[in-house]
PDB file of N, CA, C and O in Angstrom:
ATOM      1  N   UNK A   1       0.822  -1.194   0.000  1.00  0.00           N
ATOM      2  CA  UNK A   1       0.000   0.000   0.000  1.00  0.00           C
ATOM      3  C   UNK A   1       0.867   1.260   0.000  1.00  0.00           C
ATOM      4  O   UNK A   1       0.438   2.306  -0.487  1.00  0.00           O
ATOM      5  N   UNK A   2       1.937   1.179   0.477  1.00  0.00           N
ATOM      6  CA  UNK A   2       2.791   2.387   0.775  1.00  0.00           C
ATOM      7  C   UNK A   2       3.369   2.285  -0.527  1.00  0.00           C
ATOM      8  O   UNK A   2       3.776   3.407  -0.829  1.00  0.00           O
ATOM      9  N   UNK A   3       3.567   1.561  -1.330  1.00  0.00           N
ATOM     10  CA  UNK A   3       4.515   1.880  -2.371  1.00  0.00           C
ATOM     11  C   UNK A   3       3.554   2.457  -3.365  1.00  0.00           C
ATOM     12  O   UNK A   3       3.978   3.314  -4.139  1.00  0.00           O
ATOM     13  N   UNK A   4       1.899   1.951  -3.442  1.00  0.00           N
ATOM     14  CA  UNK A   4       1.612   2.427  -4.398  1.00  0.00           C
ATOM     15  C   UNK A   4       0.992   4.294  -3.779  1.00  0.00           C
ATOM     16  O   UNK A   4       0.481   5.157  -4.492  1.00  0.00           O
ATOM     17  N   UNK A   5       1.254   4.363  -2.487  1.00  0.00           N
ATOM     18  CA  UNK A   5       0.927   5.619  -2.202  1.00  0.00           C
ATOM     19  C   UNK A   5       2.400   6.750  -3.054  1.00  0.00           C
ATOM     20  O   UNK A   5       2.519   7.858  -3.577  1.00  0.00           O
ATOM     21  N   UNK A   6       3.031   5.850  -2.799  1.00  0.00           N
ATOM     22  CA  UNK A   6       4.643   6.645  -3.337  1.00  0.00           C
ATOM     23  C   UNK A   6       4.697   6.935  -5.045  1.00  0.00           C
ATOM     24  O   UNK A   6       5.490   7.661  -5.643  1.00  0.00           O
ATOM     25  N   UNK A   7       3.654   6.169  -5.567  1.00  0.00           N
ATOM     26  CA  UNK A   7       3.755   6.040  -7.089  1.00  0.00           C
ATOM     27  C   UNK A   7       3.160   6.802  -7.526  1.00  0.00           C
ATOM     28  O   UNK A   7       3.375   7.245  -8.654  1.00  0.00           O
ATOM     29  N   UNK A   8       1.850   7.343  -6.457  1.00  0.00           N
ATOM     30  CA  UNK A   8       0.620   8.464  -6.853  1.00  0.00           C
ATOM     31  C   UNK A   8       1.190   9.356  -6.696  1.00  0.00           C
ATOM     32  O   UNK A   8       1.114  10.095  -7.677  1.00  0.00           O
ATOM     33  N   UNK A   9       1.742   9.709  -5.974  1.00  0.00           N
ATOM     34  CA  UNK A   9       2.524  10.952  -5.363  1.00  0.00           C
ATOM     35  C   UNK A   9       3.444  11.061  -6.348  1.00  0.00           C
ATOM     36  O   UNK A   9       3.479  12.222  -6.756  1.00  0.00           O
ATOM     37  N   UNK A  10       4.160  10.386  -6.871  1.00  0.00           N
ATOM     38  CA  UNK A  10       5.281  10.576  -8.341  1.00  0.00           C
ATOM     39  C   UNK A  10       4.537  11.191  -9.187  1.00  0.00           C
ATOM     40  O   UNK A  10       4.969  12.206  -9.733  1.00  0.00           O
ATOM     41  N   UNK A  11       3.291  10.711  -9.461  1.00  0.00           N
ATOM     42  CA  UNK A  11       2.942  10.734 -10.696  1.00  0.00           C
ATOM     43  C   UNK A  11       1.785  12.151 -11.186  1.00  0.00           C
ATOM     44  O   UNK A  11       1.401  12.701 -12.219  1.00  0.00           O
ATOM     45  N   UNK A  12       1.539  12.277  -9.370  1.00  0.00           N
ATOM     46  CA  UNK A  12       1.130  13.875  -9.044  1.00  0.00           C
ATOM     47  C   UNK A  12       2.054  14.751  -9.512  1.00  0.00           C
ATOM     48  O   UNK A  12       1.544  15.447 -10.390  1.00  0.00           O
ATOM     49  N   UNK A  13       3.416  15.074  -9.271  1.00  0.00           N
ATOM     50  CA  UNK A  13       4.531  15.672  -9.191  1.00  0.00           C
ATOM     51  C   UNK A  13       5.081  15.751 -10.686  1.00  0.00           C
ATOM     52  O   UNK A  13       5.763  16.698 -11.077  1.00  0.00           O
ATOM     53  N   UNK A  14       4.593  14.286 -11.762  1.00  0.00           N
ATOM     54  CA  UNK A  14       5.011  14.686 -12.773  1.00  0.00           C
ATOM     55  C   UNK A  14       3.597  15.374 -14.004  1.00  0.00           C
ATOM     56  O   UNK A  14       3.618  15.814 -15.154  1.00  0.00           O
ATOM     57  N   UNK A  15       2.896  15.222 -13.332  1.00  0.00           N
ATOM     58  CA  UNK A  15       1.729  15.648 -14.411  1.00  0.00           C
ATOM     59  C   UNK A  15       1.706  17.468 -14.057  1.00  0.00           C
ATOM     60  O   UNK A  15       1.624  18.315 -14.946  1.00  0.00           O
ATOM     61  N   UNK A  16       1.803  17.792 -12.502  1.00  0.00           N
ATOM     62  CA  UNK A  16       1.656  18.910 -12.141  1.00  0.00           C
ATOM     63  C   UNK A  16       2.915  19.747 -12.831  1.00  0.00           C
ATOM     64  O   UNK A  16       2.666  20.931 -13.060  1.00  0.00           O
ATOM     65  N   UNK A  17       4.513  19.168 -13.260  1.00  0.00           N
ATOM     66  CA  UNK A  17       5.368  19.809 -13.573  1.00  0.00           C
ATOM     67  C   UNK A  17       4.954  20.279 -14.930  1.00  0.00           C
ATOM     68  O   UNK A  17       5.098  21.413 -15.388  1.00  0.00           O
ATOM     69  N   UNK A  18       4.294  18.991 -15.636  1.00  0.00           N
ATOM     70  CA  UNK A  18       3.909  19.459 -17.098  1.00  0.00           C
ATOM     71  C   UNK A  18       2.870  20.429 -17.230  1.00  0.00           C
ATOM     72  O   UNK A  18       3.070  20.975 -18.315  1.00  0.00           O
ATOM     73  N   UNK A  19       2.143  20.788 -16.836  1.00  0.00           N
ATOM     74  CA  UNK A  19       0.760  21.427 -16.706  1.00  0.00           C
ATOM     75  C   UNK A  19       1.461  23.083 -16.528  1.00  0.00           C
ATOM     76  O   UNK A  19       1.024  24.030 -17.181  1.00  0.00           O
ATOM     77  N   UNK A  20       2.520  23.199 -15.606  1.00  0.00           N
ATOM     78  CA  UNK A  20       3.255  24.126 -15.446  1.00  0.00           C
ATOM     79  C   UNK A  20       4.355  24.409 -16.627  1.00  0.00           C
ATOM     80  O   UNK A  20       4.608  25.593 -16.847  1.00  0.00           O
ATOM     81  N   UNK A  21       4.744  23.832 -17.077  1.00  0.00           N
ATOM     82  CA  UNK A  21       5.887  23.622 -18.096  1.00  0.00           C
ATOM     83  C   UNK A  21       4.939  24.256 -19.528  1.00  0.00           C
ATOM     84  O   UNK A  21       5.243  25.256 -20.177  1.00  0.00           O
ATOM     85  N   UNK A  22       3.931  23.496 -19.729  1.00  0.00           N
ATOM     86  CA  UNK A  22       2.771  24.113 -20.457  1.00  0.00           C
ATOM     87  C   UNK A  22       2.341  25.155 -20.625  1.00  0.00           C
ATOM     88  O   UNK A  22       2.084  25.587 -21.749  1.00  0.00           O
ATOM     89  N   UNK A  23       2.185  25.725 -19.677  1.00  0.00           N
ATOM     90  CA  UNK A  23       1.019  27.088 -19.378  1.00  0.00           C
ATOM     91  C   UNK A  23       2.405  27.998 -19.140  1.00  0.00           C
ATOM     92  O   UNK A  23       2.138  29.116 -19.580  1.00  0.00           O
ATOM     93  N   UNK A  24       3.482  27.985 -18.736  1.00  0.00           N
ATOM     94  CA  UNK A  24       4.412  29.056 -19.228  1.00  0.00           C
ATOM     95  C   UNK A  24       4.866  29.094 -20.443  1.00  0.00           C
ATOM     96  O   UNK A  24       5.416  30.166 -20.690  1.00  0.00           O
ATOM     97  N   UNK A  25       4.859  28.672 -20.929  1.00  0.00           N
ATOM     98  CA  UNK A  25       5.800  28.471 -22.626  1.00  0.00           C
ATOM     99  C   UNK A  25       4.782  28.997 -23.378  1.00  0.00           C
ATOM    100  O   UNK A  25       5.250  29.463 -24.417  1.00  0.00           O
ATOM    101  N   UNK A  26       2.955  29.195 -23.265  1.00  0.00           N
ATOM    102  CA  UNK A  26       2.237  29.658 -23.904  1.00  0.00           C
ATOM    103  C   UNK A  26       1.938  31.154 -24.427  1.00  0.00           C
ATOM    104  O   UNK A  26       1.284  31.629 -25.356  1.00  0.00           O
ATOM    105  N   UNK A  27       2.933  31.798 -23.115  1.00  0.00           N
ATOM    106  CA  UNK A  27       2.709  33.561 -23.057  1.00  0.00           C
ATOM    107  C   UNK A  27       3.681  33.935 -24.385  1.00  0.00           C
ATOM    108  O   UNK A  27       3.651  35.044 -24.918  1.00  0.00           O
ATOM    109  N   UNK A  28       4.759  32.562 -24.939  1.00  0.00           N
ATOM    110  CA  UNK A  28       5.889  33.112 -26.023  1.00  0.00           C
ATOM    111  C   UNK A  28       5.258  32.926 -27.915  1.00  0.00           C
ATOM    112  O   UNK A  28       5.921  33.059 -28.944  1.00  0.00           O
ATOM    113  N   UNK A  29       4.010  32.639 -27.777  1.00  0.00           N
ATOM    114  CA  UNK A  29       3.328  32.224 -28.566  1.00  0.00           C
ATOM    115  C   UNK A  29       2.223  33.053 -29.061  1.00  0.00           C
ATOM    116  O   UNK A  29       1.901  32.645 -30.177  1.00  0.00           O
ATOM    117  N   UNK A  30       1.499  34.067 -28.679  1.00  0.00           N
ATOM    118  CA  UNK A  30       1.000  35.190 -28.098  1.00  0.00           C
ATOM    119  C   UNK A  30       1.054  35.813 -29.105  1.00  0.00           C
ATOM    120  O   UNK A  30       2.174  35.697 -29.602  1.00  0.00           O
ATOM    121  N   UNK A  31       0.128  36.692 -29.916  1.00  0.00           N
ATOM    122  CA  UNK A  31       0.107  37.774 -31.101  1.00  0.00           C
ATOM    123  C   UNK A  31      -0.164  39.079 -30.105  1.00  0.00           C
ATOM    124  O   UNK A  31      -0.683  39.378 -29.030  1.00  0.00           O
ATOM    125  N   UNK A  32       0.668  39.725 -31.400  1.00  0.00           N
ATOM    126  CA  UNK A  32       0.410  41.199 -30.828  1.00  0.00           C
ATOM    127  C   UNK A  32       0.137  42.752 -31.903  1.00  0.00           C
ATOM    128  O   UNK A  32       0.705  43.196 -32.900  1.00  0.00           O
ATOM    129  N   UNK A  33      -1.180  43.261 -30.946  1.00  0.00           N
ATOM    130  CA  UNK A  33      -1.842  44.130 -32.381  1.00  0.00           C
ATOM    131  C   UNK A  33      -0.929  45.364 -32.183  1.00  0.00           C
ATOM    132  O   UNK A  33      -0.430  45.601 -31.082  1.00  0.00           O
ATOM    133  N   UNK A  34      -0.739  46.066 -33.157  1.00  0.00           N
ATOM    134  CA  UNK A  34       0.078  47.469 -34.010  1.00  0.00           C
ATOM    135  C   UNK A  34      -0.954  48.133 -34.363  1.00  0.00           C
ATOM    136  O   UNK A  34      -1.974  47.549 -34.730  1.00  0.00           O
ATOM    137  N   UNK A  35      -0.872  49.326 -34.316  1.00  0.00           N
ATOM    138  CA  UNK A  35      -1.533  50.738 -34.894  1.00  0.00           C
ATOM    139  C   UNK A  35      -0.318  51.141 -35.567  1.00  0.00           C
ATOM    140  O   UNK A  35       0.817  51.314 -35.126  1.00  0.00           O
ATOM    141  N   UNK A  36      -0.912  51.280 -37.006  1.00  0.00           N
ATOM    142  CA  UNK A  36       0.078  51.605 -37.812  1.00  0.00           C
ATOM    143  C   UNK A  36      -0.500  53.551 -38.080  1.00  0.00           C
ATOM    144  O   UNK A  36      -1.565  53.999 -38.504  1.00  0.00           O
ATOM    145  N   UNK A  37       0.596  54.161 -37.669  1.00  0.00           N
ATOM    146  CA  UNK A  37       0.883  55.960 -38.054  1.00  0.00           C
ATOM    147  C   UNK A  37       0.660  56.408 -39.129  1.00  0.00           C
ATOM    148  O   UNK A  37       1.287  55.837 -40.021  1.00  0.00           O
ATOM    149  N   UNK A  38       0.125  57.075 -39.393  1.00  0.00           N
ATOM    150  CA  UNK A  38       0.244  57.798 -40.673  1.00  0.00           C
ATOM    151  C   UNK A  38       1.579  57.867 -41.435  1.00  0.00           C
ATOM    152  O   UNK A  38       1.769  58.022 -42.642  1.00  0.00           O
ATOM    153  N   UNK A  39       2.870  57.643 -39.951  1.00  0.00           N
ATOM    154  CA  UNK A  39       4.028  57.736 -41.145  1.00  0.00           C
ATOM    155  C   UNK A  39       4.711  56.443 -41.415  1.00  0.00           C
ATOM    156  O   UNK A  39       5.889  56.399 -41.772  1.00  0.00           O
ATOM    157  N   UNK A  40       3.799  55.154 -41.205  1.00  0.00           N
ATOM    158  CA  UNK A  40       4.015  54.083 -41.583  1.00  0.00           C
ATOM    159  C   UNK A  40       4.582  53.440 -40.442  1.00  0.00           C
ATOM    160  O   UNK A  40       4.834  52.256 -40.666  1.00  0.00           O
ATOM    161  N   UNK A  41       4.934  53.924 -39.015  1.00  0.00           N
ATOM    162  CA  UNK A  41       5.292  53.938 -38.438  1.00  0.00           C
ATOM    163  C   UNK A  41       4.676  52.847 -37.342  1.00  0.00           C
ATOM    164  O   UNK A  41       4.612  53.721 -36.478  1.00  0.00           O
ATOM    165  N   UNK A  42       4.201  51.744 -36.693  1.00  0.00           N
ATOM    166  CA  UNK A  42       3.881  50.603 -35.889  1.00  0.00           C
ATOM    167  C   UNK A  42       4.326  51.083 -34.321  1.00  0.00           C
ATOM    168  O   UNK A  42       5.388  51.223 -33.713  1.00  0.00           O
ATOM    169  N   UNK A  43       2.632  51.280 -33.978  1.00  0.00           N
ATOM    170  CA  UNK A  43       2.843  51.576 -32.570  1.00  0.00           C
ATOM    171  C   UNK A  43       2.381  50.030 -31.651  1.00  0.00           C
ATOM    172  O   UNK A  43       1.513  49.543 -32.376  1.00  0.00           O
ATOM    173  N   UNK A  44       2.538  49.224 -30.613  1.00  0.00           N
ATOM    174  CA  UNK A  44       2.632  48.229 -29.947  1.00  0.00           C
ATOM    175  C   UNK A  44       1.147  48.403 -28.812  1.00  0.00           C
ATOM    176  O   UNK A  44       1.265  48.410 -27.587  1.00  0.00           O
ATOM    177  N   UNK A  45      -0.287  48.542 -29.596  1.00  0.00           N
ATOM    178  CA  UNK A  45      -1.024  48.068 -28.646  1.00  0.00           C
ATOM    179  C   UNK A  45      -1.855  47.418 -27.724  1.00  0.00           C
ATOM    180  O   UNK A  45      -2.758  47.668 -26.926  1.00  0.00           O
ATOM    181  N   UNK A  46      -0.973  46.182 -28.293  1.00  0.00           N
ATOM    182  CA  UNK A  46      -1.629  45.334 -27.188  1.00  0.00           C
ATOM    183  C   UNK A  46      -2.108  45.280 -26.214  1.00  0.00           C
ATOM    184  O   UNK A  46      -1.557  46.047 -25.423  1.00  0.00           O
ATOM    185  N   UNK A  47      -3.055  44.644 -25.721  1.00  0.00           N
ATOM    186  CA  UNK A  47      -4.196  45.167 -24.482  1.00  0.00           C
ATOM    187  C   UNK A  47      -4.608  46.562 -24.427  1.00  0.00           C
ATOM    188  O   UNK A  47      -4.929  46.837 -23.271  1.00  0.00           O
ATOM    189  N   UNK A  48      -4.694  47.287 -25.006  1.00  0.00           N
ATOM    190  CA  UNK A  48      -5.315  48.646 -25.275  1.00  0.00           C
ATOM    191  C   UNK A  48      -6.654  48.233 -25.775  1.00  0.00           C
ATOM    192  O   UNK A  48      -6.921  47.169 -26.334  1.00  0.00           O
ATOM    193  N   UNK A  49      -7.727  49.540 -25.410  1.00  0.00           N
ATOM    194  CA  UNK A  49      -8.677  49.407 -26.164  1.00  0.00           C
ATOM    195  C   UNK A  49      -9.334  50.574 -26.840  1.00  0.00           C
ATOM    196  O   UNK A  49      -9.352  51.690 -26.323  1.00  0.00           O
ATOM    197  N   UNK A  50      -9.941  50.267 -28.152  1.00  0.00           N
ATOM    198  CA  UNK A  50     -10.085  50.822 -28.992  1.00  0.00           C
ATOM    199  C   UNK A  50     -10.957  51.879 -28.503  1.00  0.00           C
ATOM    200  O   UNK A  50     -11.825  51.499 -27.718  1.00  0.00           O
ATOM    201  N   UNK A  51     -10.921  53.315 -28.830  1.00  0.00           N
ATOM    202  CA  UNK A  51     -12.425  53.904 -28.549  1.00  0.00           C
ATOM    203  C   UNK A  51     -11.853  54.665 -27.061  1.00  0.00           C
ATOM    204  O   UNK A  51     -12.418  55.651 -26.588  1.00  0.00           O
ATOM    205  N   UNK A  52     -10.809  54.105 -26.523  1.00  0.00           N
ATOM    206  CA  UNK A  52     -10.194  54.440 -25.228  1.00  0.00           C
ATOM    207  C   UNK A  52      -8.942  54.798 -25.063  1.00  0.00           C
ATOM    208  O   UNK A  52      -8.556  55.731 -24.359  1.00  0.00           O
ATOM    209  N   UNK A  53      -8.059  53.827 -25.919  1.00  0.00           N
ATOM    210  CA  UNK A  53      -6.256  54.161 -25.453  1.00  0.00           C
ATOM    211  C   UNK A  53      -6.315  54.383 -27.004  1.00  0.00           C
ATOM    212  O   UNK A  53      -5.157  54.296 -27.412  1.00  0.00           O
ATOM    213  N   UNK A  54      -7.036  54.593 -27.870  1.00  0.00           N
ATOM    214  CA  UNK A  54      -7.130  54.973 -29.317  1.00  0.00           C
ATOM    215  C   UNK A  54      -7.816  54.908 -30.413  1.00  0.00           C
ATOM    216  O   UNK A  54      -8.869  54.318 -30.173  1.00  0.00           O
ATOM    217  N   UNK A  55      -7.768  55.108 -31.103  1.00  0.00           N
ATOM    218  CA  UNK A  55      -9.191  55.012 -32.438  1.00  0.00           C
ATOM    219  C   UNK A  55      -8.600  54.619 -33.819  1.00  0.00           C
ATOM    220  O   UNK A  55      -7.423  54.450 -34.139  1.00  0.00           O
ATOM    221  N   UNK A  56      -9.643  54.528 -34.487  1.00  0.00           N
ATOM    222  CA  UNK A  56      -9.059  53.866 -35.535  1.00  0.00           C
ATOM    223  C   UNK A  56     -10.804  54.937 -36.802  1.00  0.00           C
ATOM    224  O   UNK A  56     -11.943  54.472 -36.777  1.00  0.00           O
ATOM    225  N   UNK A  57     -10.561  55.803 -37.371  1.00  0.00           N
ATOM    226  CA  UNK A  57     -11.753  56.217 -37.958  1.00  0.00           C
ATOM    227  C   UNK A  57     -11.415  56.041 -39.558  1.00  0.00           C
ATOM    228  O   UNK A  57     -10.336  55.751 -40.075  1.00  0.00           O
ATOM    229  N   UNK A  58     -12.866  56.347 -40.265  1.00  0.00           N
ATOM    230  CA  UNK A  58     -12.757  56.124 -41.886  1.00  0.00           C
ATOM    231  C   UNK A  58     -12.500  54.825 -42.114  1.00  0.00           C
ATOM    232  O   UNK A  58     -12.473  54.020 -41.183  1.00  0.00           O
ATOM    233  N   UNK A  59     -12.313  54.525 -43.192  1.00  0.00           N
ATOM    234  CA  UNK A  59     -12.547  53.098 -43.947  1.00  0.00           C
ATOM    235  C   UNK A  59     -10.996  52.666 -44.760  1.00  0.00           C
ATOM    236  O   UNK A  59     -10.636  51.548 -45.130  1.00  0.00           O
ATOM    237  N   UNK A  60     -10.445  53.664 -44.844  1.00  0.00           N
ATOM    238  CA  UNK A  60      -9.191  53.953 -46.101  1.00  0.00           C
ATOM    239  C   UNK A  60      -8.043  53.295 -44.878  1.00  0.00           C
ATOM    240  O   UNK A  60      -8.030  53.390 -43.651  1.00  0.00           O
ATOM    241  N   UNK A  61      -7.211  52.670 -45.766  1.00  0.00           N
ATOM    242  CA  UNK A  61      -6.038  52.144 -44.805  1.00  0.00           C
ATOM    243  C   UNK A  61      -5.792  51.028 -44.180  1.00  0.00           C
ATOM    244  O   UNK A  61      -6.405  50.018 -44.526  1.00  0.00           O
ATOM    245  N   UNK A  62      -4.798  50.975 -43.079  1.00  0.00           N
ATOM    246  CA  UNK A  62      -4.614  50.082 -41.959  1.00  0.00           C
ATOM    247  C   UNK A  62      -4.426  50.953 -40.983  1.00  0.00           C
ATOM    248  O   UNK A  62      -3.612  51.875 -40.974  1.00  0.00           O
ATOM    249  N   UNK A  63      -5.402  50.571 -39.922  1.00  0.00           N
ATOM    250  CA  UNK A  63      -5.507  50.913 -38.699  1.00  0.00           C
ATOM    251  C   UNK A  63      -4.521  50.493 -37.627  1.00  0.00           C
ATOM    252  O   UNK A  63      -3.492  51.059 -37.258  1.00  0.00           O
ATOM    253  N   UNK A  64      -5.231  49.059 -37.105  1.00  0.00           N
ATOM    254  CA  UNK A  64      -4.639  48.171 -36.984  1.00  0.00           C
ATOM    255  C   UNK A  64      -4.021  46.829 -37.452  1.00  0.00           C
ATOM    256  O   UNK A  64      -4.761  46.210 -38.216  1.00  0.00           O
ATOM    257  N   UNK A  65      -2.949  46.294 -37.198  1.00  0.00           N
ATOM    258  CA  UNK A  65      -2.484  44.983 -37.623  1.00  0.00           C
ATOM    259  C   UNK A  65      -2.036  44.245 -36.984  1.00  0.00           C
ATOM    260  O   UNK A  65      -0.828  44.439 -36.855  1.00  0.00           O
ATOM    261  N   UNK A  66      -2.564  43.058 -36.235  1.00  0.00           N
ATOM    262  CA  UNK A  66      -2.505  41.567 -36.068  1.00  0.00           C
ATOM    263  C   UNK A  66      -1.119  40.717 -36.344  1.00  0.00           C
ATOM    264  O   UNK A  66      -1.196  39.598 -36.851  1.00  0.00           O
ATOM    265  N   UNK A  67      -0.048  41.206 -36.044  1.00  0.00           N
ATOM    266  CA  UNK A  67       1.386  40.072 -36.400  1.00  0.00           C
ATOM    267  C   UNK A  67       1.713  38.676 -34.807  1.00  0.00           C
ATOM    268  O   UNK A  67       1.103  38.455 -33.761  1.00  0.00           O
ATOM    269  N   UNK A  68       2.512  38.293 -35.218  1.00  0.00           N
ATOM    270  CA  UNK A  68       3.060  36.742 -34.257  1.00  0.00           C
ATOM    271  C   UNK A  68       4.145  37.835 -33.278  1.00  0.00           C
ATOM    272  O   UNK A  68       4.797  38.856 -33.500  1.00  0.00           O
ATOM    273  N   UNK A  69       3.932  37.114 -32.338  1.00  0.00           N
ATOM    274  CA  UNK A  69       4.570  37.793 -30.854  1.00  0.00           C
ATOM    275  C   UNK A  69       5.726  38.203 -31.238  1.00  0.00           C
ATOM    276  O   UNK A  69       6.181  39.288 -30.876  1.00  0.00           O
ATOM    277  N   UNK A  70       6.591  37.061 -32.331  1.00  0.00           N
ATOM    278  CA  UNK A  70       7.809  37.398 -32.455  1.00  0.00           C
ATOM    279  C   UNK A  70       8.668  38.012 -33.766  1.00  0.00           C
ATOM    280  O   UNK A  70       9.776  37.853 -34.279  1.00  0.00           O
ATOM    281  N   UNK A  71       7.385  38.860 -33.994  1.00  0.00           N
ATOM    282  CA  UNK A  71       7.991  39.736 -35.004  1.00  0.00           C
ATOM    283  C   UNK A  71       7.527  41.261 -35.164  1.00  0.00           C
ATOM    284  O   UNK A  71       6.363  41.380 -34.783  1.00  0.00           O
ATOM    285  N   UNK A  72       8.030  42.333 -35.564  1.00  0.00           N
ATOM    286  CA  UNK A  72       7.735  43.597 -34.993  1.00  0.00           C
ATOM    287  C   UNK A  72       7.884  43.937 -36.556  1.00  0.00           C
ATOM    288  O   UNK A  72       8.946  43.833 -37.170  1.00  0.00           O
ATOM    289  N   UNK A  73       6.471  44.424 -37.199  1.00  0.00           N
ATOM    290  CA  UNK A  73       6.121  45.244 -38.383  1.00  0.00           C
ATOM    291  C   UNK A  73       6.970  46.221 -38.571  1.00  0.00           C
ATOM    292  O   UNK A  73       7.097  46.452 -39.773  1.00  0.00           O
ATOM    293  N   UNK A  74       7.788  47.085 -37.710  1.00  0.00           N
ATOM    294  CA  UNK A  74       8.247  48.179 -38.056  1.00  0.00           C
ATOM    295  C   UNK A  74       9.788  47.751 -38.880  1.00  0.00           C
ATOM    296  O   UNK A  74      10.334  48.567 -39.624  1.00  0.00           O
ATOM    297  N   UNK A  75      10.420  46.254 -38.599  1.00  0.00           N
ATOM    298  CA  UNK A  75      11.292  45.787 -39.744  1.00  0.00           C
ATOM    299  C   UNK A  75      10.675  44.979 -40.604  1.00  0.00           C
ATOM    300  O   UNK A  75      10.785  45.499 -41.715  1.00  0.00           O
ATOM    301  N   UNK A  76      10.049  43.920 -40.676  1.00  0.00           N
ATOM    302  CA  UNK A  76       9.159  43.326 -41.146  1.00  0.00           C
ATOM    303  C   UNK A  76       7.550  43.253 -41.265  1.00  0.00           C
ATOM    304  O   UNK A  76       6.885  42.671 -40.407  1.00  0.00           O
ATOM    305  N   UNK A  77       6.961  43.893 -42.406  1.00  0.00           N
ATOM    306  CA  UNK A  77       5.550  44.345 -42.027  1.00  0.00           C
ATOM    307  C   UNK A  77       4.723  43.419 -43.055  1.00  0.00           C
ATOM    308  O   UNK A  77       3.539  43.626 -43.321  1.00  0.00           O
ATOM    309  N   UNK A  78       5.628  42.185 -43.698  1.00  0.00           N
ATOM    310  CA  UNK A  78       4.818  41.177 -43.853  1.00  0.00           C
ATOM    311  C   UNK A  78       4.240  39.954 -43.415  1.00  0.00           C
ATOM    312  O   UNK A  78       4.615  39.135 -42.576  1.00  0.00           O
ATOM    313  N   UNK A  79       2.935  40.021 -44.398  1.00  0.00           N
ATOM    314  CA  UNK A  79       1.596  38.497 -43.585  1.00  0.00           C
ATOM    315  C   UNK A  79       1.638  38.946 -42.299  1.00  0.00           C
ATOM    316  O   UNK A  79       2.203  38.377 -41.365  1.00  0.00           O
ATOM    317  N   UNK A  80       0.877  40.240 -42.247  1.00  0.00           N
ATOM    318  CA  UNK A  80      -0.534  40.349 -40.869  1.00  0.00           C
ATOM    319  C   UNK A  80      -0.984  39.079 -40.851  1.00  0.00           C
ATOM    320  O   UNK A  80      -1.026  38.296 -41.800  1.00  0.00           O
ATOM    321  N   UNK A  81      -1.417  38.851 -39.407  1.00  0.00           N
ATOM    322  CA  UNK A  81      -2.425  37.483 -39.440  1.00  0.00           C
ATOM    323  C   UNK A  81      -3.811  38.288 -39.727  1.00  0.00           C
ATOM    324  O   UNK A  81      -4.539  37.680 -40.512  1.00  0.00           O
ATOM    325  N   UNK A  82      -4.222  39.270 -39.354  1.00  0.00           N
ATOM    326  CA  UNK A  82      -5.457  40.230 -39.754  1.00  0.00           C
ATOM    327  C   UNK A  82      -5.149  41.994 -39.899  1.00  0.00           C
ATOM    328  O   UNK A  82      -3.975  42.365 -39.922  1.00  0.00           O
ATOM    329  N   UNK A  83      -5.876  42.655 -39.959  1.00  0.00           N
ATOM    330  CA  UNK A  83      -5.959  43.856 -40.221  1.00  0.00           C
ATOM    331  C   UNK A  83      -7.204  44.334 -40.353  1.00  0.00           C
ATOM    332  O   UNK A  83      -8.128  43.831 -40.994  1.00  0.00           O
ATOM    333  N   UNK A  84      -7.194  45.805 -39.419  1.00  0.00           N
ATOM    334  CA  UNK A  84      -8.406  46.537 -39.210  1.00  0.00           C
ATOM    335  C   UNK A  84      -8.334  47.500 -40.270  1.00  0.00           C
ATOM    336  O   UNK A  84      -7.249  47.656 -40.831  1.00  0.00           O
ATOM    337  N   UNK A  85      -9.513  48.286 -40.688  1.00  0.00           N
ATOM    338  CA  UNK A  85      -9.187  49.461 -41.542  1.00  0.00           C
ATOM    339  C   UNK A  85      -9.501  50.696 -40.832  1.00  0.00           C
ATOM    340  O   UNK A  85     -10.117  50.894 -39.785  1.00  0.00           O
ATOM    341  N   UNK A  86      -8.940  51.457 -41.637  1.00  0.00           N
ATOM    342  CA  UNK A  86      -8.942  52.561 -40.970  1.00  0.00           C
ATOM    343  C   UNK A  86      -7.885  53.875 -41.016  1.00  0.00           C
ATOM    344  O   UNK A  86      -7.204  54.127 -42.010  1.00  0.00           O
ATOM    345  N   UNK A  87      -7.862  54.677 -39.766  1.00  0.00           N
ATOM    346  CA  UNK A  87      -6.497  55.965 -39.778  1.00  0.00           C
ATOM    347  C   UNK A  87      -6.728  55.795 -38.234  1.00  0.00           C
ATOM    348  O   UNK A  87      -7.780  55.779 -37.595  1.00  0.00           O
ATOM    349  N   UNK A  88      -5.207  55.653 -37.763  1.00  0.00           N
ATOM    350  CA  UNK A  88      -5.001  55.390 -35.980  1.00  0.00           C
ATOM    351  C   UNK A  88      -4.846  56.900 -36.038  1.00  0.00           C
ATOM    352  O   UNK A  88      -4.694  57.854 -36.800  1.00  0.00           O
ATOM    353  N   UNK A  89      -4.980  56.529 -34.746  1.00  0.00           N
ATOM    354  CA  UNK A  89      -4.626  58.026 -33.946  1.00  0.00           C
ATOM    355  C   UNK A  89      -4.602  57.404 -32.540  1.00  0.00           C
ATOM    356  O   UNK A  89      -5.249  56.357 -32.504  1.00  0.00           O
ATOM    357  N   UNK A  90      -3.967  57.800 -31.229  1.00  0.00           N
ATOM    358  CA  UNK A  90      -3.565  57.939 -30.237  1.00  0.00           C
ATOM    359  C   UNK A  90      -3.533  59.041 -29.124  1.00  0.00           C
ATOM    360  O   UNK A  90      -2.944  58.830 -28.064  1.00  0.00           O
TER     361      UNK A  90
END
């Protein structure tokens, strides 16, 4: 009985490491939206919200744009995963 108490307890310890091992490695995976400037310029606002930390008006343009955590439009501003239309402002 004690050994298989010792085996649960292992096997607690290894499912709980993965679950943890998991759920950190997920924040590096993460997209992040840009307000692109009038001077072409990619501002970083993630968790901002629209209407509040900025706007996006008219139809003409890119507002906002949708890229992968690990790449920054202002050297590389190709394949948005999406795009809003619009003219940012801040």
């Amino acid at each position: 009985m004690k050994n298989l108490k010792v085996k649960m307890a292992m096997l607690a310890i290894v499912i709980g490491s993965a679950g943890a091992l998991a759920s950190s490695a997920h924040g590096s995976f993460t997209n992040k939206t840009w307000g692109r400037e009038s001077t072409g310029h990619y501002v970083d606002v993630t968790g901002q919200t629209e209407g509040t930390d900025y706007n996006c008006t008219g139809s003409s343009g890119i507002c906002t744009a949708v890229y992968p955590a690990t790449q920054n439009p202002n050297s590389n501003p190709n394949n948005p995963i999406s795009t809003a239309p619009g003219v940012f402002s801040n």
